[in-house]
C-alpha positions as CSV (number, residue, x, y, z in Angstrom):
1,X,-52.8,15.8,26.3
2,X,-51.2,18.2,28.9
3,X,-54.3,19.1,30.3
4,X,-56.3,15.8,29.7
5,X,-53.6,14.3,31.9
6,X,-53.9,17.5,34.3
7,X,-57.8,17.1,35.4
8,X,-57.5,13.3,36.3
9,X,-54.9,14.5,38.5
10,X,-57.4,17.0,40.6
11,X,-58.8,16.1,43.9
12,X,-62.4,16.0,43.7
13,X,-62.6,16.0,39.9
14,X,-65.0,13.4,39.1
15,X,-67.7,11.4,36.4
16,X,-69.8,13.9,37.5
17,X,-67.9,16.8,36.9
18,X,-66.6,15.7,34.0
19,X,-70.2,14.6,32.8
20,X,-71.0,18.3,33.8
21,X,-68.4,20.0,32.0
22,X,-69.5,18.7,29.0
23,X,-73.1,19.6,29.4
24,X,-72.8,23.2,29.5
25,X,-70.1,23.3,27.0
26,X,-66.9,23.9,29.1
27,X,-64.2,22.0,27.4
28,X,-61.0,20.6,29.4
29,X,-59.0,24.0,27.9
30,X,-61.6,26.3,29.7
31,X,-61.0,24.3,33.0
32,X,-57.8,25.3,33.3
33,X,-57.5,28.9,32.0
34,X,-61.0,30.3,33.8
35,X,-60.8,31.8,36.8
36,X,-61.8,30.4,39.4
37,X,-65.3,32.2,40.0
38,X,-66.3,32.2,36.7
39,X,-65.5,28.0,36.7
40,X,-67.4,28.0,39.9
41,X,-70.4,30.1,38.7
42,X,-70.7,28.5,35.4
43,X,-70.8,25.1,37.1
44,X,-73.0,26.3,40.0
45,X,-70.4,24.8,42.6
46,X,-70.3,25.9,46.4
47,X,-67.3,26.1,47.9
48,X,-65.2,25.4,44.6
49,X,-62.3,25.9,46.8
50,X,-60.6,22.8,45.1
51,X,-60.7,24.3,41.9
52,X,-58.8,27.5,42.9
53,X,-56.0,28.1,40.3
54,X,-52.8,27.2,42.4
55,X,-54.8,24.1,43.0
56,X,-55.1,23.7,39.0
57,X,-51.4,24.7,38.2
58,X,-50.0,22.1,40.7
59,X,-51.9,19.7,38.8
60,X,-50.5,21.1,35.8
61,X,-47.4,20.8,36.7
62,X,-47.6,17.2,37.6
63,X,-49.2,16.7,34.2
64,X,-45.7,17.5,32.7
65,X,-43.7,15.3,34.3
66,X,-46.2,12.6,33.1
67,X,-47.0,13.7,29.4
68,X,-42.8,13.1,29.1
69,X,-43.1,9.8,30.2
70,X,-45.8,9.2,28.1
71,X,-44.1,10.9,24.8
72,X,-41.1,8.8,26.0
73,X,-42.8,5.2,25.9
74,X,-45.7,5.5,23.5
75,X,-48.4,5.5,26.2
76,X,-51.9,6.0,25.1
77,X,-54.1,8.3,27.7
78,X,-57.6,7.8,27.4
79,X,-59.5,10.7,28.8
80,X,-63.3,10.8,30.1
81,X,-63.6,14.2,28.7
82,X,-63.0,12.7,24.8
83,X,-65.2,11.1,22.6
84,X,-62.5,8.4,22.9
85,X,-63.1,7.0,25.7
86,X,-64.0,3.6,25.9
87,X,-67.8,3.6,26.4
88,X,-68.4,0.7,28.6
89,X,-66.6,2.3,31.6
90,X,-67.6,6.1,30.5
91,X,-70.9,5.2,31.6
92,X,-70.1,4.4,35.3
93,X,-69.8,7.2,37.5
94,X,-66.7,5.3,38.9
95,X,-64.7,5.4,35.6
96,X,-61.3,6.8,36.0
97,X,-60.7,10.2,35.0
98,X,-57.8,8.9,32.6
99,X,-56.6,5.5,31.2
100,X,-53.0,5.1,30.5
101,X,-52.5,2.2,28.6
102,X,-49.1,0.3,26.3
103,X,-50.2,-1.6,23.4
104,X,-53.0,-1.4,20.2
105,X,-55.5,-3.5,21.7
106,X,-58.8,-1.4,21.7
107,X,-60.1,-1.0,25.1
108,X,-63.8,-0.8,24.0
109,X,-63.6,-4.0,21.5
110,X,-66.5,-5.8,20.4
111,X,-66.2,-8.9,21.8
112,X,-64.5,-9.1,25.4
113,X,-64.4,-11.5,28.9
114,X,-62.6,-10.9,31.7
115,X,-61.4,-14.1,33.5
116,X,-60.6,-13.3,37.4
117,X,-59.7,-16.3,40.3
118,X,-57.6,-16.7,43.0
119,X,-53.6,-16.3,43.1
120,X,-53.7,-19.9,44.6
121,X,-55.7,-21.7,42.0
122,X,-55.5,-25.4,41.7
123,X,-55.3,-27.7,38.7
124,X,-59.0,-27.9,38.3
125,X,-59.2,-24.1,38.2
126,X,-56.4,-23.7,35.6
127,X,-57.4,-26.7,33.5
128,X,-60.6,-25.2,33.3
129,X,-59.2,-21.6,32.3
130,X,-57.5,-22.9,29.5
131,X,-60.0,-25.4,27.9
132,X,-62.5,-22.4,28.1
133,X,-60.1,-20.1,26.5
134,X,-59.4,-22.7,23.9
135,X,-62.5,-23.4,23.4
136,X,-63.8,-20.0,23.2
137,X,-60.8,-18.8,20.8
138,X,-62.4,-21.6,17.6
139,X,-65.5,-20.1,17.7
140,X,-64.5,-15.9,18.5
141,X,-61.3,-15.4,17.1
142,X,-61.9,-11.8,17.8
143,X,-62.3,-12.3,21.4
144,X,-60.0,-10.3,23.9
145,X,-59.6,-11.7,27.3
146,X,-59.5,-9.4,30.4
147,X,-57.2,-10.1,33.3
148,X,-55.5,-8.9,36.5
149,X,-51.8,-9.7,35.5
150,X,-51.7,-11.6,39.5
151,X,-50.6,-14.9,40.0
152,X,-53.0,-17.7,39.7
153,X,-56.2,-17.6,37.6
154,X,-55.1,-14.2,36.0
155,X,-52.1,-15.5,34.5
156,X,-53.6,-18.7,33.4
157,X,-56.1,-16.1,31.6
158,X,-53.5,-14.3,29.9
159,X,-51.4,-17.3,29.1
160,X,-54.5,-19.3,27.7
161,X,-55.3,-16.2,25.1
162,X,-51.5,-15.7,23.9
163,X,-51.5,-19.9,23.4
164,X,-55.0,-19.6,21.0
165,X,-54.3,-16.6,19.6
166,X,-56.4,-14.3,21.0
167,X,-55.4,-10.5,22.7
168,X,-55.6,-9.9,26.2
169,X,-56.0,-7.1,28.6
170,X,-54.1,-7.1,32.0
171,X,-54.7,-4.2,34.3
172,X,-53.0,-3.2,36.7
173,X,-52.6,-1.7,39.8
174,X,-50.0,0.8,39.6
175,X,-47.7,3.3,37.5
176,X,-46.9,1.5,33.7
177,X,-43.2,2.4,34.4
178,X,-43.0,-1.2,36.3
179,X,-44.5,-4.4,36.2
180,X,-46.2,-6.2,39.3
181,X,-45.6,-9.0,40.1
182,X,-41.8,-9.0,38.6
183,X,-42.6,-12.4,37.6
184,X,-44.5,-11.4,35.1
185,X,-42.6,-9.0,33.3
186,X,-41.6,-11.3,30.3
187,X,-45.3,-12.0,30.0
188,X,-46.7,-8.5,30.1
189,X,-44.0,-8.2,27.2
190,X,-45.8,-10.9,25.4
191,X,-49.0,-9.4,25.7
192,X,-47.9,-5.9,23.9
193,X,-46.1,-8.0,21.6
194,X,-49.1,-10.2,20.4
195,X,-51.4,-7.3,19.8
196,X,-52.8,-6.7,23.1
197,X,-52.5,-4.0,26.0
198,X,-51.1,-2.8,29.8
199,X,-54.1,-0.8,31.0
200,X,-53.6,1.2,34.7
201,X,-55.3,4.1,35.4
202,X,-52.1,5.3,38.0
203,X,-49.4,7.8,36.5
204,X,-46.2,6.7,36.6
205,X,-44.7,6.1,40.1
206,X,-47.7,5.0,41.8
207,X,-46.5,1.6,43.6
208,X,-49.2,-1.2,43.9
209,X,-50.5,-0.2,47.1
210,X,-53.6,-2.6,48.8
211,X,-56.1,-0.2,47.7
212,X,-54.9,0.4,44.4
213,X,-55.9,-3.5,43.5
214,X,-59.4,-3.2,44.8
215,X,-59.9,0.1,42.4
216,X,-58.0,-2.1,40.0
217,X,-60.7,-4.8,40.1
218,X,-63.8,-2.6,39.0
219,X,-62.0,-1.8,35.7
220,X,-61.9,-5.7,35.1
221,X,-65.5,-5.5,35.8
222,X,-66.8,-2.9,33.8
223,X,-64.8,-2.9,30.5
224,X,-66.4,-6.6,29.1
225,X,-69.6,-7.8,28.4
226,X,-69.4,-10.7,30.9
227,X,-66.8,-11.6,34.2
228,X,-66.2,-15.1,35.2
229,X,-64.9,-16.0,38.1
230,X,-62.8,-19.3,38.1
231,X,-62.0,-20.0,41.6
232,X,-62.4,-17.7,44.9
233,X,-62.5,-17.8,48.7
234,X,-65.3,-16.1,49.8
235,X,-63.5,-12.8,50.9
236,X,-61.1,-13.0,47.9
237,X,-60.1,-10.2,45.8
238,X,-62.1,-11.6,42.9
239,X,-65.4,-11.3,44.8
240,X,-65.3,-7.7,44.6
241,X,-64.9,-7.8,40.9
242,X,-67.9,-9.9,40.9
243,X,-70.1,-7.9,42.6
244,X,-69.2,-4.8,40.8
245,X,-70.0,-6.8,37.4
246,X,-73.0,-7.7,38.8
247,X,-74.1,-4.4,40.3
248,X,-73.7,-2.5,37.0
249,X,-75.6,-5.7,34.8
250,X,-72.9,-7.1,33.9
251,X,-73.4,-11.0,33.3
252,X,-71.3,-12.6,36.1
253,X,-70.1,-16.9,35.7
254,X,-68.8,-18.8,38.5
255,X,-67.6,-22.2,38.1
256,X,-69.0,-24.6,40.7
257,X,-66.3,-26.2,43.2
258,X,-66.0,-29.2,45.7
259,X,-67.6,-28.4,49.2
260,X,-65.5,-27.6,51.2
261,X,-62.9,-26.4,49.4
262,X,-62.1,-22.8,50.4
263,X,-61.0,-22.0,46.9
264,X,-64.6,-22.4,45.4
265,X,-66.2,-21.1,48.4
266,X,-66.5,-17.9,46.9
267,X,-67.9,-19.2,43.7
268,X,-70.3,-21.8,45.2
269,X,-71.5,-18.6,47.3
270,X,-72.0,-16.7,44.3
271,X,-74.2,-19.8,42.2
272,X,-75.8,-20.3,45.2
273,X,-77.4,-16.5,46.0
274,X,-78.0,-16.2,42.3
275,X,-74.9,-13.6,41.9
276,X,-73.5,-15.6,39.2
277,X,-74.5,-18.4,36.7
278,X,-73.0,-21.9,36.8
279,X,-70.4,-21.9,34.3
280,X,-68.5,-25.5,33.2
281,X,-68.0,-25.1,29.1
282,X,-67.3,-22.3,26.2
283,X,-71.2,-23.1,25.7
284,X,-72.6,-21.8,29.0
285,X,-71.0,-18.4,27.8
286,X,-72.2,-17.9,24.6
287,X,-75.9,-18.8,26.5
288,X,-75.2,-16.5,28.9
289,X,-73.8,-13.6,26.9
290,X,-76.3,-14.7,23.6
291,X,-73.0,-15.2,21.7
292,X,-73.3,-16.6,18.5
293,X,-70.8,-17.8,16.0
294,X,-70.6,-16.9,12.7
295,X,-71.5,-19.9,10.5
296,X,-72.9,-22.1,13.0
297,X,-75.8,-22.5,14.6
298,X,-75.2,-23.4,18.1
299,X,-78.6,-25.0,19.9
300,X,-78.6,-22.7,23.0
301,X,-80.9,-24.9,24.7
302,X,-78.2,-27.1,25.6
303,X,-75.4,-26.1,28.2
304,X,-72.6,-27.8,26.4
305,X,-70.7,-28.1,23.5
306,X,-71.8,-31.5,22.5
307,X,-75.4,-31.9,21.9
308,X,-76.0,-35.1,22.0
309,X,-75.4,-35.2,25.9
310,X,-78.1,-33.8,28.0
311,X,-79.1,-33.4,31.5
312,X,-76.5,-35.5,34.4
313,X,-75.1,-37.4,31.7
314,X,-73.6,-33.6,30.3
315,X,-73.0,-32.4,33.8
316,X,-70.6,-35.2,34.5
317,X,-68.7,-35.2,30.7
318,X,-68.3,-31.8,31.2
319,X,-66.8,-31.6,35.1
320,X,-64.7,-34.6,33.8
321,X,-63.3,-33.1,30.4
322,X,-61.3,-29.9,32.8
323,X,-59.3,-32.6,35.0
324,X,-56.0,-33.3,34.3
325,X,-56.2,-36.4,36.5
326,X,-58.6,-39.4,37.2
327,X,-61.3,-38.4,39.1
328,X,-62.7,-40.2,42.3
329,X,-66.0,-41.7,42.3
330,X,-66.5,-39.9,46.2
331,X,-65.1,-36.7,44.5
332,X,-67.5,-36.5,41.8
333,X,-70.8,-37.7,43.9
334,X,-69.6,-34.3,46.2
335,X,-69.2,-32.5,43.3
336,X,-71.9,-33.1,41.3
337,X,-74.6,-33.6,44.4
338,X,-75.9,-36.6,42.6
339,X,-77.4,-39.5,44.1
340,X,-74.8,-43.0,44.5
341,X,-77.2,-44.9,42.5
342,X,-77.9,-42.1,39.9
343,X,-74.1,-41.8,39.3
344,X,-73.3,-45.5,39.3
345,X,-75.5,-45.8,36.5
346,X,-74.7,-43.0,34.5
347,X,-71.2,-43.8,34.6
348,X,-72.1,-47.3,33.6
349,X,-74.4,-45.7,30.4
350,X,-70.8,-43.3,29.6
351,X,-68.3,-46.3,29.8
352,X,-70.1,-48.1,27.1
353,X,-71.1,-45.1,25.0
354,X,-67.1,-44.5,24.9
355,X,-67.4,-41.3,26.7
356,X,-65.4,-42.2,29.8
357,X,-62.9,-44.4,31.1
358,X,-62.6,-46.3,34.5
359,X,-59.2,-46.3,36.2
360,X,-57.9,-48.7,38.8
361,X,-58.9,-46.9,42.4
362,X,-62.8,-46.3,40.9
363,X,-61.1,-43.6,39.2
364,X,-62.8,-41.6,36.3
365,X,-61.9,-39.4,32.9
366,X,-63.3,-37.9,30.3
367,X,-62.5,-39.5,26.7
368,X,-62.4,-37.4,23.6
């Protein structure tokens, strides 16, 4: 473990070099007790300069302070250089050198989805999170949720999968011998508790600096089969996680927002240059990530969970079964971009069928 935890901690050690290392047969042992021309030679490096010894026993050194730590609190370290390793980020030459993670949840499980939004989410956003989640957590019981451990859409993420049952996965952007945000100390505790995991790829004593969270983010992209993003500003944090998803084919989900709200300007950005698919029910995913539960045969033709509803008639159920609240007639018509008279009618058809419910103020809900 010593010298696992040794070589993530050497400047310009990297996926390559690791990927390298194992190629021609030098194992994580040899690194650290060849010299430093026959390291060189062997790995046909110029100007190995950074893999001079003192360079190596500095790193070594380092390595001890953190193995304690680790002994200490029962930290796992996942290293590139092992078999180990969780395979969906050991292919990425951007995977981190070493994991360090608290808790028994496997990093690599079969059936994963990271949830990622703003730290300013609204009702809409949060509703949606946790139907989803619930939703999701009937059919894949086995499903671990990804998250960020922020404010906002992460912890609505991690909150919805502890609720249903499922594991979750928050990582974070610093040292695991703290917690960031503070806030969410008790919950991080709840996560380890209920079977799932702290993952950072910082040793102990790295504070959450800016950076960190933007190295944070491709980690939450990477590790599942699928990212959704549930609300974002166009320049938010999330972004970022998106377009990492997305540049290593991952399958990316946005769910649609009002115009004009800055919160979904990010999503509707990414719907809208084909970055992302429009995502509004637990049955978009499973047709977007071909998910299918055991036992049932779910139509994937349809977009929803209720295949009786097609086309705008689904469109509206579904926007309408996240809110909390009555919905406005003006909101949904900006919402949904349908026609006055197309919506006036439908909503007429959905009263009747006992799908929906007016409310003083031309006011709208979902029933059932």
């Amino acid at each position: 473990m010593l010298r696992r935890i040794a070589l993530s901690m050497m400047k310009g050690v990297t996926p390559a070099v690791v990927s390298r290392m194992t190629e021609i047969g030098i194992s994580v042992d040899d690194f650290f007790t060849l010299s430093t021309a026959e390291l060189s030679d062997m790995m046909h490096l110029r100007g190995a300069s950074r893999l001079q010894e003192h360079f190596r026993d500095e790193a070594l050194e380092r390595a001890r302070t953190e193995c304690r730590f680790v002994e200490n609190h029962s930290i796992r370290v996942h290293s590139l250089a092992d078999d180990t390793y969780p395979l969906p980020l050991a292919e990425s030459e951007r995977a981190p050198i070493a994991l360090y993670g608290i808790g028994e949840c496997p990093l690599d499980a079969p059936r994963s989805l990271s949830i990622v939004g703003t730290r300013r989410c609204t009702a809409y956003g949060a509703g949606f999170v946790s139907k989803l989640v619930e939703d999701l957590a009937v059919y894949f019981p086995d499903l671990v949720i990804i998250s960020g451990l922020a404010y906002g859409i992460d912890r609505e993420a991690h909150e919805a999968a502890l609720r249903h049952g499922l594991r979750t996965i928050a990582v974070v952007a610093h040292g695991l011998d703290k917690v960031y945000p503070a806030a969410h100390r008790d919950l991080a505790a709840r996560i380890v508790r209920s079977g799932g995991a702290i993952v950072s790829e910082y040793p102990s004593g790295t504070p959450p600096m800016p950076g960190n969270f933007l190295e944070r983010n491709r980690i939450v992209a990477l590790l599942p089969a699928g990212v959704i993003v549930a609300e974002s500003d166009i320049k938010g944090g999330s972004m970022s996680t998106a377009a990492t998803a997305h540049s290593y084919s991952r399958e990316v989900m946005a769910l649609p927002g009002r115009v004009g709200d800055s919160r979904s300007a990010g999503c509707n950005h990414l719907i809208r240059t084909h970055r992302a698919s429009l995502v509004t029910s637990a049955a978009d995913v499973m047709e977007t990530l071909g998910w299918q539960p055991e036992g049932l045969n779910i139509n994937h033709t349809g977009r929803n969970l209720f295949p009786e509803l097609e086309g705008d008639t689904a469109r509206v159920y579904e926007l309408l079964r996240f809110e909390r609240d009555p919905v406005p007639f003006d909101e949904l018509h900006a919402r949904l971009g349908l026609p006055v008279h197309t919506l006036t009618a439908l909503l007429g058809e959905m009263e009747f069928d006992g799908l929906v419910t007016r409310h003083p103020g031309n006011r709208f809900s979902a029933l059932g």
